[in-house]
MITIDO-640981 format. One line per field, with one value per residue (C-alpha): x, y, z; residue in one letter. Coordinates in steps of 0.25 Angstrom, whole numbers, always signed. Layout:
BEGIN
c1 = [X,...]
c2 = [Y,...]
c3 = [Z,...]
residu = [A,...]
REM end
This chain:
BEGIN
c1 = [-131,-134,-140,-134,-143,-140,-126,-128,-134,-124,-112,-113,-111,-100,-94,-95,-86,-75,-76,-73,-60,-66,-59,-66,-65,-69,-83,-82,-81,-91,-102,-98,-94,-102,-114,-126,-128,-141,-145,-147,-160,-155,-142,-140,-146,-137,-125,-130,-131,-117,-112,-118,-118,-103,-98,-84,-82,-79,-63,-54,-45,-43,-49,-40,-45,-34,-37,-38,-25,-23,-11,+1,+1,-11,-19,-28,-35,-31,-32,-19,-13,-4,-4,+4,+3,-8,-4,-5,+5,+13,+17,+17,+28,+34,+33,+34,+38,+31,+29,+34]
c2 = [-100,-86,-73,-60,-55,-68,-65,-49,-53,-62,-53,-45,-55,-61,-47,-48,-61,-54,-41,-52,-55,-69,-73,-76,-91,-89,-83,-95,-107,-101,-101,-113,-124,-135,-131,-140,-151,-149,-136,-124,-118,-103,-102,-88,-90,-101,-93,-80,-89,-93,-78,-75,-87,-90,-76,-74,-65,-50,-48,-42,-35,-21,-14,-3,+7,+17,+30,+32,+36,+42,+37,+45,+42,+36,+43,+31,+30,+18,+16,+16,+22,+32,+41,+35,+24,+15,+0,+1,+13,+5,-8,-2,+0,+13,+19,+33,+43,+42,+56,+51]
c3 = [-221,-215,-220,-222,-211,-201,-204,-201,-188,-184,-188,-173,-167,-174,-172,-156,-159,-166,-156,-144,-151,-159,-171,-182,-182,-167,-172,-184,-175,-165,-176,-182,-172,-168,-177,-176,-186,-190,-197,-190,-192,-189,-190,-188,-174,-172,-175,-167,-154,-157,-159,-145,-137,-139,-139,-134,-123,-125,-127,-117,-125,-125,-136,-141,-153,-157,-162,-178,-183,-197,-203,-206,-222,-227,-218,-216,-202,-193,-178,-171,-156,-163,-177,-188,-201,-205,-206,-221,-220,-209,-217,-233,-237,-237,-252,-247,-239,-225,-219,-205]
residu = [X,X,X,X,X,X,X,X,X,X,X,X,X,X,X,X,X,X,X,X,X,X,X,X,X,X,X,X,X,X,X,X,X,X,X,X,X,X,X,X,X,X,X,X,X,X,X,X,X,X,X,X,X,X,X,X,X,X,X,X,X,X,X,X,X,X,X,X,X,X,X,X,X,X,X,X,X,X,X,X,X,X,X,X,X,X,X,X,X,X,X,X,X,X,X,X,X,X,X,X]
REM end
């Protein structure tokens, strides 16, 4: 069992995992595999070693941020290259007239 401050100290580096492109189950199996079979007497310490020792390299994909956009009918702020819908406004159904 852990506490809520072991898992607020543990959180940042779980969050280095998952900003190197680890899936979920990635960071899972890394903190869980091949556990010792007798109790562990800090297990918080045992995990933060885990999160740091086995870190996976940083990714090599590009990192693209578009710029905010507003959309055209709900005026709900997203990211995209160009002006125009939202996804919510992309796939509803069309139930009125669009100004476009």
């Amino acid at each position: 069992m852990l506490s809520g401050r072991d898992i607020e100290q543990l959180a940042p580096g779980v969050a280095a995992w998952l900003e190197r492109d680890a899936s979920p189950e990635a960071v899972r199996h890394a903190l869980t595999a091949h556990l010792p079979p007798e109790p562990l007497r800090r297990p918080a310490a045992f995990l933060a070693h885990r999160l740091t020792d086995a870190l996976p390299p940083p990714s090599t994909r590009p990192v693209r941020t578009d710029p905010l956009q507003n959309c055209d009918l709900c005026d709900h702020a997203f990211r995209a290259p160009e002006p125009g819908l939202c996804r919510a406004c992309r796939t509803a159904p069309r139930t009125h007239a669009s100004p476009l």
